[in-house]
N, C-alpha and C positions, 0 to 999 in steps of 0.2 A: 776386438769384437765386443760390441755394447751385449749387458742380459738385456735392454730391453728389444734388443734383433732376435734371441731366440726365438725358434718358434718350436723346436722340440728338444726333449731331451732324454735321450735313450738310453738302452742298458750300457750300451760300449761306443754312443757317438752321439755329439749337441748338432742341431742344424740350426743355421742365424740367418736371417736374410740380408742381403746386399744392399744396401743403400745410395751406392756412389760409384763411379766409377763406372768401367767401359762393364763389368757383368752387374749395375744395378738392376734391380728385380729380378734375381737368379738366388740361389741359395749357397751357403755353404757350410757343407758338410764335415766337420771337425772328428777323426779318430781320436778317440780317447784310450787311457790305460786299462778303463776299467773294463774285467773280466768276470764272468759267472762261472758255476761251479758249484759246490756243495762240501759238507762238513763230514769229516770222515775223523770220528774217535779227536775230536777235535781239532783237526789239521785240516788245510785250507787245502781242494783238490779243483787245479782250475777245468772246466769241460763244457767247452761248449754247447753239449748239447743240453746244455740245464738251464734257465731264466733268469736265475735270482744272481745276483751282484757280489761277490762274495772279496773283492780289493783290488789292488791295481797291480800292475806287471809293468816296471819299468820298461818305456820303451815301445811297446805294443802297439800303441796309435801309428808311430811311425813306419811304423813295420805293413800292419793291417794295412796301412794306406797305399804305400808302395805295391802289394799285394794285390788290392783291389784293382788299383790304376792297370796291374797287367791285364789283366782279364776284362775289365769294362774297352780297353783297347782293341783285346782282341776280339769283343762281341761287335764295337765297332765296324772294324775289318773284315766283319763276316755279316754286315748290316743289318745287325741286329738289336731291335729299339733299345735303348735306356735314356737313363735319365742324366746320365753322366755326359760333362761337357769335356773339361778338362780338370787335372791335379796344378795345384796352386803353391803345394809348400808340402813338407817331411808328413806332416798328417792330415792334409786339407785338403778338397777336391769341388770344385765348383760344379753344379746341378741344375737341371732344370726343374723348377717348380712344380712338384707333382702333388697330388689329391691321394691320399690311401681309399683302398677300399674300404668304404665306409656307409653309414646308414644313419640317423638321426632316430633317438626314439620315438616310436609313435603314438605312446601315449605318455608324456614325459610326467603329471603329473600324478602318475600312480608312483606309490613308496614303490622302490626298488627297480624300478623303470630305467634303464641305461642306454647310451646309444652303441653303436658299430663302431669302435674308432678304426680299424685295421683288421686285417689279416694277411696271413703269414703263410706261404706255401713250400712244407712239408717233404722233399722227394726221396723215394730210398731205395737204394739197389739192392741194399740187403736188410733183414729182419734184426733190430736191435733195440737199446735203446726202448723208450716208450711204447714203440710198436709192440715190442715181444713182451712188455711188460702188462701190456692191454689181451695182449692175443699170445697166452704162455701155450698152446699149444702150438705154435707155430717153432718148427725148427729156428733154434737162431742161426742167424747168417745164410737164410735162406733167400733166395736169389727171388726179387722181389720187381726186378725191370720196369725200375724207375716211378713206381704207385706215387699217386702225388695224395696228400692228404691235405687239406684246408682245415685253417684253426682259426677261432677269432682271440686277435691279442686284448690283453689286459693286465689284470692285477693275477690272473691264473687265465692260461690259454686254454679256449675248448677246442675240440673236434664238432667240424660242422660240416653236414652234408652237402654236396652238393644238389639236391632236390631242396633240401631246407634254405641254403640260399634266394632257388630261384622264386621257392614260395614267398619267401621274407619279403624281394625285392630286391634284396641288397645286387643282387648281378643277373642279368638276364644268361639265358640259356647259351646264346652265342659267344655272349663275355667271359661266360665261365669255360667252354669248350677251348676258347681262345686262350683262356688263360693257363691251361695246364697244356698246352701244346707249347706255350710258351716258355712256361718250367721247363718244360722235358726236353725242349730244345736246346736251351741252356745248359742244364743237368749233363749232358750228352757230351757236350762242347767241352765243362770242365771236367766231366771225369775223363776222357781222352788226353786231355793234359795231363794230368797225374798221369794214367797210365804210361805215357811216352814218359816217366820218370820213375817207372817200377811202383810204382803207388797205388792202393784203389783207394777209393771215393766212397764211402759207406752209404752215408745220407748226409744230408747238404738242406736247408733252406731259404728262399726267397721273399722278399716281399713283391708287391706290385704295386703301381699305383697310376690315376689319370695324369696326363701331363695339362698341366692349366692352362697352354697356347695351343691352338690349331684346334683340332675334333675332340680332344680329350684322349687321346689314345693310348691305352693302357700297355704300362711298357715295363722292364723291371728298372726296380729303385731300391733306396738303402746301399747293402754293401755285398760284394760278393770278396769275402776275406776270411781267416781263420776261425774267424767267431762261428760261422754259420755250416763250418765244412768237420763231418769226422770221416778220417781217414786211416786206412791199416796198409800195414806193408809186409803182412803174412798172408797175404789171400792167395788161395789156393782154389782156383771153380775144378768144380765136379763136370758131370756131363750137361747138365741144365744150367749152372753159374753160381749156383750155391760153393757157398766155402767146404769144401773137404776134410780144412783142419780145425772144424769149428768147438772140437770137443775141448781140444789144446789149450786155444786160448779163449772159451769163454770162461766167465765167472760169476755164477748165476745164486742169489739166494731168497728165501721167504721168512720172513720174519713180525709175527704178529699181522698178515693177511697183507702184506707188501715186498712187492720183488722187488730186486734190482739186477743189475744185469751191467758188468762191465768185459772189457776184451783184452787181452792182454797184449795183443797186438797192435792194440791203436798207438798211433805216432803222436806223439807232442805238438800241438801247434811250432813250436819253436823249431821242431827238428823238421817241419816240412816246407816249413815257410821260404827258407832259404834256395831252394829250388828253382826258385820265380823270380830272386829278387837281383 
């Protein structure tokens, strides 16, 4: 793969476009090693629910990739859109060419003016995580049935409304409706999986994107892999779905006017992956 085929390159995947060959003008999608995570008293703690890049995990591309292919299969088999064609090799998977949700600035040439490049959809069964760190009065591990929250990505992700979308422009009222029925339909599909394997699904995120052939129809894209999924395997729902054993294992603190919030219960990417594969 030439750099000059890339056309992106992400936190934990490069995507190159096809040149030649029976999938030319298609894309492909490369897992890589690299993992995010955060610093902890100087020791590297990988978690995906964090953005920044923090090294690599031998092996991971491979892994993610196989992991994905299950599941973009089975959205298949339940016809349901993606962008995914077929897996190509140990961390490669061939794509259909899609458009992020995106927007161009409208007034480019004011200092500080930026465009839409992406957004990123958000879903969560239970309060944790950012949520609970936004919203500390919220019980953590409270039973949240599947809230999708919209973020626009960058250099730092924001939380964006969905009425401030439709005012932006960036998505009409239908595309947006569509789009989070579209999460949650997903959402649905893999936390059922886990479950048929003793597992829950905490929160998970998605992206979406236009596909560049036929109407443009917004379908999901990127990767559904360990990067994007946290998972516990001490959930215990109460009568409403909330965790019962949430005192046990959470781990909540504040310190100079910032929380953080971990579980003691979450599983390793490494130790769930295997599941699937």
């Amino acid at each position: 793969m030439a750099e000059k085929d890339l056309v992106y390159r992400g936190k934990s995947k490069d995507v190159f476009r096809i040149t030649s060959g029976p999938h030319a003008g298609k894309y492909r999608l490369v897992f890589t090693d690299r993992a995010t995570g955060y610093l902890e008293n100087g020791k590297t703690v990988f978690d995906p629910g964090y953005d920044i890049v923090v090294g690599e995990i031998p092996g991971k591309g491979a892994i993610a990739c196989r992991f994905a292919s299950h599941f973009f299969n089975l959205l298949k088999e339940k016809g349901i859109p993606s962008h995914y064609i077929e897996t190509a090799g140990e961390n490669e998977m061939i794509v259909e060419p899609a458009n992020p949700l995106s927007m161009p600035a409208e007034a480019p040439e004011l200092p500080g003016a930026a465009p839409l490049l992406n957004l990123e959809f958000t879903w969560r069964n239970n309060a944790t995580g950012s949520f609970w760190r936004r919203y500390p009065f919220v019980r953590p591990c409270k039973s949240l049935g599947k809230v999708v929250e919209i973020w626009t990505k960058g250099d730092s992700d924001i939380l964006i409304t969905t009425e401030a979308l439709e005012a932006a422009g960036a998505m009409s009222r239908d595309e947006i409706a569509a789009s989070i029925a579209l999460v949650k339909q997903v959402a649905e599909i893999v936390s059922d999986e886990f479950k048929k394997n003793s597992l829950h699904v905490v929160d998970g995120k998605f992206e979406l994107g236009r596909l560049q052939c036929g109407s443009g129809q917004i379908v999901l894209i990127d990767e559904i892999s360990p990067d994007v999924l946290r998972v516990c395997n001490g959930y215990r729902p109460d009568g409403d779905g909330s965790c019962a054993v949430y005192a046990q294992c959470t781990l909540s603190g504040c310190e100079g006017g910032k929380r953080t919030i971990k579980n003691r219960n979450q599983v390793p990417a490494a130790d769930f992956i295997n599941v699937f594969l």
